[in-house]
C-alpha positions as CSV (number, residue, x, y, z in Angstrom):
1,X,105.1,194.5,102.6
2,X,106.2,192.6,100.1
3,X,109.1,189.5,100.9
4,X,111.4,188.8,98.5
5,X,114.6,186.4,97.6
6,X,116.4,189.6,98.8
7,X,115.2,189.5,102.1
8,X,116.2,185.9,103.2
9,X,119.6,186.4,104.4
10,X,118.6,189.4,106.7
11,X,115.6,187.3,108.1
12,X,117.5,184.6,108.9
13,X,120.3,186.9,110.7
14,X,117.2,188.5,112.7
15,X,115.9,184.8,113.3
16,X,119.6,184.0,114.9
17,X,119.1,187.4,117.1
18,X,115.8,186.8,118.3
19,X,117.0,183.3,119.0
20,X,119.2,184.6,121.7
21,X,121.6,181.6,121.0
22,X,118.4,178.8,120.8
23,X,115.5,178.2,118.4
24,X,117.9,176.1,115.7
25,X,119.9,177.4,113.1
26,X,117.8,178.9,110.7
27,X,120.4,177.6,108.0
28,X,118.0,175.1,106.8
29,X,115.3,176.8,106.8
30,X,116.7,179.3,105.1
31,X,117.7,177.1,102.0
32,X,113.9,176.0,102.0
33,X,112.2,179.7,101.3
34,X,115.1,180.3,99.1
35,X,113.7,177.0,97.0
36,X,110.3,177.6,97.8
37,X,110.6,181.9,97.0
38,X,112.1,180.6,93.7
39,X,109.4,179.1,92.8
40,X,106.3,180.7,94.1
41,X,107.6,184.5,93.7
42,X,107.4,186.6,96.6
43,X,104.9,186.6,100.2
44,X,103.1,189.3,101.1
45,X,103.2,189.9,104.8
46,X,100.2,191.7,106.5
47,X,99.5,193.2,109.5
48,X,96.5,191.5,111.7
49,X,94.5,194.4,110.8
50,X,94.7,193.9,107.3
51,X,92.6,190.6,108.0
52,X,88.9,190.4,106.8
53,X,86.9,189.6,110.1
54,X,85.9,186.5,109.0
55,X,89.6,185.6,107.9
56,X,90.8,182.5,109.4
57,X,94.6,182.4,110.4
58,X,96.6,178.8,110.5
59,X,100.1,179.0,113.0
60,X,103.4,177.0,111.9
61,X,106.1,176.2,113.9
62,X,108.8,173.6,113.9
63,X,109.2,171.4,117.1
64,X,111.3,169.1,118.1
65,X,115.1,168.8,118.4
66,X,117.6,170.8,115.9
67,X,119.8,167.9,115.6
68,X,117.1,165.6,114.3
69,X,117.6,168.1,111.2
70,X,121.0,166.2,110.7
71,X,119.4,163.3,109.9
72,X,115.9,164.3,108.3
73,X,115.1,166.9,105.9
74,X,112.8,170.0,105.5
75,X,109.8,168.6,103.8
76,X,107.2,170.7,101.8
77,X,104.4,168.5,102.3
78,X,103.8,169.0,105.6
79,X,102.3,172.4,105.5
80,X,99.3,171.6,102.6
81,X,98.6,168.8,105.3
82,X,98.6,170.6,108.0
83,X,96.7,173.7,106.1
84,X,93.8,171.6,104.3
85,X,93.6,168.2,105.1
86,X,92.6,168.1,108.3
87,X,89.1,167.5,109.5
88,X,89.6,170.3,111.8
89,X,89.3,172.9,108.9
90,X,86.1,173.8,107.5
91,X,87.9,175.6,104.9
92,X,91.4,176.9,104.0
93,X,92.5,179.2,106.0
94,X,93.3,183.0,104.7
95,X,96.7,183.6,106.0
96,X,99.8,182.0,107.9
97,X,101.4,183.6,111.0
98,X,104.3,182.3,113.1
99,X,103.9,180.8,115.9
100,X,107.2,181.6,118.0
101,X,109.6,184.7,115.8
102,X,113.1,183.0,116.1
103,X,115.5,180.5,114.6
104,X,113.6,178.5,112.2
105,X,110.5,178.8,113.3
106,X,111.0,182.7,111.7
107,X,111.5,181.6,108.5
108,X,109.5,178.0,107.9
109,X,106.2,179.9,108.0
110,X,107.3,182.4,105.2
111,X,107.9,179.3,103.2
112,X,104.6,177.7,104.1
113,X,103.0,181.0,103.1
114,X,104.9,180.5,100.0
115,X,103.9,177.1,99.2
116,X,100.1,178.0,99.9
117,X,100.1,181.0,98.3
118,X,98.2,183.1,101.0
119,X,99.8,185.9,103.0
120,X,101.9,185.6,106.5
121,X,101.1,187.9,109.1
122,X,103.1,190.1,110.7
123,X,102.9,189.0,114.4
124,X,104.0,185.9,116.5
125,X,102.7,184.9,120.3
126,X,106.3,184.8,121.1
127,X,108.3,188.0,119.9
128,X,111.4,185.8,120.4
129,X,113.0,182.9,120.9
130,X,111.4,180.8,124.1
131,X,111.8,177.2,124.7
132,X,108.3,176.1,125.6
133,X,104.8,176.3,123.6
134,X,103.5,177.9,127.0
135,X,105.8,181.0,127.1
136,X,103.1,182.7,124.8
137,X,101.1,185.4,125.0
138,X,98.4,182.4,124.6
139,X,99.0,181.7,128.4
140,X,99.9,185.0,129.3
141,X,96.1,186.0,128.0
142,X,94.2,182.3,128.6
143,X,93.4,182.4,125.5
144,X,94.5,178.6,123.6
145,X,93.0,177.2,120.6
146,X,90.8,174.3,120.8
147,X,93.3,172.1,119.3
148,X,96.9,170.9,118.2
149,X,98.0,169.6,115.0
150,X,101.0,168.0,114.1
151,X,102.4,166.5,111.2
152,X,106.0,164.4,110.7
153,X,108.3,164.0,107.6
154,X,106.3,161.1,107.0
155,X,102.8,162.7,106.8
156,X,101.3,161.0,109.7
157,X,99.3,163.4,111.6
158,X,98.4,163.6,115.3
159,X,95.3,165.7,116.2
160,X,95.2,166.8,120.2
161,X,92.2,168.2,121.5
162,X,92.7,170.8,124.5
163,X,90.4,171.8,127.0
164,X,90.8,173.4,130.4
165,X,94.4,174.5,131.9
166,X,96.5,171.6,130.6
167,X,100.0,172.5,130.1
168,X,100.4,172.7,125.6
169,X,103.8,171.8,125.9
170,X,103.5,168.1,128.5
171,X,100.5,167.2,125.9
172,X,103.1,167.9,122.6
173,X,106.1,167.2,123.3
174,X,105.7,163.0,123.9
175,X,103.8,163.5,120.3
176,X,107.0,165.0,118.7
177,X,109.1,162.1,120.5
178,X,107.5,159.7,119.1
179,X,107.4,161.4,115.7
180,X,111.2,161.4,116.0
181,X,111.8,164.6,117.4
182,X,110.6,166.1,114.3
183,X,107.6,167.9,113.5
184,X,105.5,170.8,112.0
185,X,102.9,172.0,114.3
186,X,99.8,174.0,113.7
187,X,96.6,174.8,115.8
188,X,92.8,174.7,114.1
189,X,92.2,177.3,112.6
190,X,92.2,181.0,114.8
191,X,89.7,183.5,113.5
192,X,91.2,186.9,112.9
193,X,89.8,188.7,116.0
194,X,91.8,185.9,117.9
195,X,94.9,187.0,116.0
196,X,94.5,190.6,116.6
197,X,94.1,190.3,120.1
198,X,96.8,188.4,121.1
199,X,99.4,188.3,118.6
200,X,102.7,190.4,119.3
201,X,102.2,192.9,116.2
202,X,105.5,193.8,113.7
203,X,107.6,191.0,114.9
204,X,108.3,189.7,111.2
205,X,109.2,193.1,110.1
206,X,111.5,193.5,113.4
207,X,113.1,190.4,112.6
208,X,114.2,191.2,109.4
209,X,115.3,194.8,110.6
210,X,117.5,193.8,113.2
211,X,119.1,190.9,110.4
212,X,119.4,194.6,108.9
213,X,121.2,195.7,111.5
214,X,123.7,193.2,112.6
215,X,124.6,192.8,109.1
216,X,125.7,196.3,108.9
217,X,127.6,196.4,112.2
218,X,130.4,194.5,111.3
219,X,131.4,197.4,108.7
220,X,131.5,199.7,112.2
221,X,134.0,200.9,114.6
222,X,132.8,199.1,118.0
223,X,131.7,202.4,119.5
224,X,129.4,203.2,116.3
225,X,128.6,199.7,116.6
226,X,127.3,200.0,119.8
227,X,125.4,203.5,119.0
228,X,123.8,201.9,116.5
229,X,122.1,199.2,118.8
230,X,121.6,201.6,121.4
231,X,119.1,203.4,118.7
232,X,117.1,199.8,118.5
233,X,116.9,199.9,121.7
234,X,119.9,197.7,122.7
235,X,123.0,197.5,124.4
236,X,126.6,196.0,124.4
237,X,126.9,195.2,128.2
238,X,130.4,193.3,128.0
239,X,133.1,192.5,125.6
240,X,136.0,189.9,126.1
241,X,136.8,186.1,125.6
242,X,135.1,183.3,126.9
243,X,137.9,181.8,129.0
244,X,135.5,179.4,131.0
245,X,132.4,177.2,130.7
246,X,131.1,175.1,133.5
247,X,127.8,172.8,132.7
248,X,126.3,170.7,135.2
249,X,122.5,170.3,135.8
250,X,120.0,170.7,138.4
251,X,116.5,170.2,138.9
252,X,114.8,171.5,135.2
253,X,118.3,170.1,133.4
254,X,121.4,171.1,132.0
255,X,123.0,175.0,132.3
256,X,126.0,176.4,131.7
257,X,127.7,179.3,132.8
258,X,130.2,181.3,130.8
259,X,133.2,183.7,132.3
260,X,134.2,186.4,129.7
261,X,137.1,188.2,130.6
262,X,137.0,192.1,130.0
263,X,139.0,194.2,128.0
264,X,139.9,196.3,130.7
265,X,141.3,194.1,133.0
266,X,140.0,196.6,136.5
267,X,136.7,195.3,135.5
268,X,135.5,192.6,137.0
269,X,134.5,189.3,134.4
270,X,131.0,189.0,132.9
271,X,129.2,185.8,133.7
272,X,126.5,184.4,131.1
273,X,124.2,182.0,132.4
274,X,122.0,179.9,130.3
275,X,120.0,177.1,129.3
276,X,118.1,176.7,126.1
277,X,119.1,180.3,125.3
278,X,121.8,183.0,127.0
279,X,119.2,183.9,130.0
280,X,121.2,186.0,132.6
281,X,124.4,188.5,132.8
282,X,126.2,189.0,135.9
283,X,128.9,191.1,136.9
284,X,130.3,191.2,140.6
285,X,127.1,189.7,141.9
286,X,124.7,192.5,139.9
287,X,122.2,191.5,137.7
288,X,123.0,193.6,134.3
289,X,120.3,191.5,132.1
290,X,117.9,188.7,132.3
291,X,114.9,186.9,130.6
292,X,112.4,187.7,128.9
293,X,114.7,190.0,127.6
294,X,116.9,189.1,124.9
295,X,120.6,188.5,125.5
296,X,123.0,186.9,123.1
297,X,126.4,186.4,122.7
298,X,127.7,187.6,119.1
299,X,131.1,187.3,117.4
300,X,133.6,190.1,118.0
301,X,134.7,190.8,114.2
302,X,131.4,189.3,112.3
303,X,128.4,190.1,114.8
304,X,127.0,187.0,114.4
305,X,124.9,185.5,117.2
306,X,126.3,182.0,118.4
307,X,124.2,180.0,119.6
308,X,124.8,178.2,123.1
309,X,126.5,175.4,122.2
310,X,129.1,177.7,119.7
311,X,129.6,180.2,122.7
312,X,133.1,178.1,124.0
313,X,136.5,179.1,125.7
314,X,139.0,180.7,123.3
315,X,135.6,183.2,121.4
316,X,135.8,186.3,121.5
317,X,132.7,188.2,121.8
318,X,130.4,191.0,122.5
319,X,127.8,189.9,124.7
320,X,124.4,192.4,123.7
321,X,121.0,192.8,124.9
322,X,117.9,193.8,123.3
323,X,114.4,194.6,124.7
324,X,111.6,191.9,124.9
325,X,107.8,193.4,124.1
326,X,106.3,195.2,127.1
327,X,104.3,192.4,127.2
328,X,106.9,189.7,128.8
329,X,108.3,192.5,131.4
330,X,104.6,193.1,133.2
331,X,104.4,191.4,136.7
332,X,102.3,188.8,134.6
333,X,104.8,187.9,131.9
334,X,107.6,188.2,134.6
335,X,106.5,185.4,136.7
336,X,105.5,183.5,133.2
337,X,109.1,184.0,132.0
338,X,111.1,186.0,133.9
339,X,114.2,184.6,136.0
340,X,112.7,182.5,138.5
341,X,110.6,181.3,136.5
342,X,113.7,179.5,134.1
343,X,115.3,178.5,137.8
344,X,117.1,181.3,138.7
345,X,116.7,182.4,142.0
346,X,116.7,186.4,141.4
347,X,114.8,188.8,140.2
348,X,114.6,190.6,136.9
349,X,116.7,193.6,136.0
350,X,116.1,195.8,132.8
351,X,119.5,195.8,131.2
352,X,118.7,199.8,130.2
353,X,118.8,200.6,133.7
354,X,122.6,199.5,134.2
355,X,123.7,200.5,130.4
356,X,122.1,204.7,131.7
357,X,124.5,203.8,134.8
358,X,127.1,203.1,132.8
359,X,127.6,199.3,133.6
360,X,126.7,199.0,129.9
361,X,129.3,199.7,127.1
């Protein structure tokens, strides 16, 4: 598959989808591949079979906090850094993949691709926003690379060797602190038997047909709408305004919760719980959706995701939820990224379940 100039805009709406109100605003990034696209012509995105076997495959992701971005600028010179001069590499890798399919972090590795002039492959270890390099399929499978790289706006590197079952993410994120909350990461390079067993295959091509998607749904009556998601797999599971939001904190740090206020005014409100990203939906004391899977809160007229901090009294929305890969709904990926594991003490419940019942609109 071929990427082109065309295909930004629809990437970055799957990007905002996938985020499920977290990763960053892929606005940035999206200005970068537009530059970068420009320049270099188009990526060619390939599946992890289309590797040669002795192909080696170099991750990107952005970490850090998205309002650094307020105050520092996308760089282009972190990737060629982080791709060939590093002692790491015995030679230039063969291909780019994502490391987490979401906000920015789905569209800075098509740029890097870009800028490098190799292909990106079409898989992540992620399938979705998360907010923690160890909700992976890398943990899920205990299966990490040897090492961490990491690279600022300034070009200073920082090179962390991992061995044994050290948590990724307490070993990176002082690094990106001190780096000013700002960094590109990548991993020494994976070999392409590596990538094919534990990347989440087609997540760059759902991305950008999902940015397909919700860019079409605004042209829709809300019942075709909502047909039309329910043939991706998702569903609508409430539709109101957002007439409260309390935010405290408790033991792993800030949450919200949001009260929506139906439509029809017999039903009782939809509560949204989240965090980093929209993680739970609740109505009358039933689990309708959780984590891993993917629940956002979009725009009534436009369809566009909001992310958490956007989602206020006075919006009114549809609040949707979309399937995560089996992987993240097995008993493993459950206790990995499931409810309790984020803090909340219930169990998961597959959205699909309650939309068949009818809870779902």
């Amino acid at each position: 598959m071929r990427f082109t100039a065309d295909d930004i805009s629809p990437m970055a709406r799957g990007a905002a989808v996938l985020g499920g109100g977290g990763a960053g605003d892929p606005f940035l990034a999206e200005v970068m591949l537009g530059e970068v696209l420009r320049e270099q012509g188009p990526i060619e995105i390939i599946g992890a079979d289309e590797l040669d076997d002795d192909a080696d495959v170099a991750p990107f992701a952005l970490m850090g906090s998205p309002h650094a971005l307020s105050e520092k600028l996308l760089g282009t010179a972190e990737p060629p850094i982080l791709f060939t001069g590093n002692a790491l590499r015995s030679r230039p890798p063969a291909a780019v993949m994502p490391y987490e399919m979401a906000g920015m972090n789905a569209l800075y590795p098509l740029a890097a691709a870009a800028l490098l002039g190799v292909p990106c492959v079409d898989g992540d270890f992620a399938g979705r926003g998360v907010p923690s390099l160890d909700l992976s399929t890398l943990e899920l499978d205990d299966a990490q690379p040897d090492a961490y790289i990491l690279c600022d706006p300034y070009g200073r590197t920082v090179t962390i060797q991992k061995s044994g079952a050290l948590s990724s993410e307490r070993l990176v994120r002082p690094v990106v602190e001190t780096m000013g909350w700002l960094a590109v990461l990548s991993t020494s390079s994976l070999s392409a038997g590596f990538c094919r067993a534990h990347v989440l295959r087609g997540s760059v091509s759902r991305c950008l047909e999902l940015g397909r998607v919700f860019g079409r749904l605004a042209a829709l009556g809300e019942a075709e709408a909502a047909a039309v998601l329910a043939d991706h797999g998702g569903a609508v599971i409430g539709s109101g305004v957002i007439t409260g939001r309390l935010s405290f904190s408790d033991g792993l740090g800030p949450r919200s919760s949001l009260a929506i206020e139906s439509d029809d005014r017999t039903e009782e409100p939809l509560r949204v719980e989240l965090r980093n990203e929209f993680h739970l939906a609740v109505r009358a004391g039933e689990i309708i959706a959780a984590v891993p899977d993917i629940l956002l809160v979009a725009d009534r007229d436009t369809w566009q995701p909001l992310s958490t901090e956007d989602a206020t009294p006075g919006r009114d929305v549809h609040v949707i939820a979309l399937p995560a890969h089996d992987r993240w709904r097995s008993e493993r990926g459950l206790r990995l990224a499931g409810p309790r594991a984020l803090g909340y003490g219930v169990d998961y419940a597959d959205f699909s379940i309650a939309a068949r019942a009818g809870a779902a609109r």
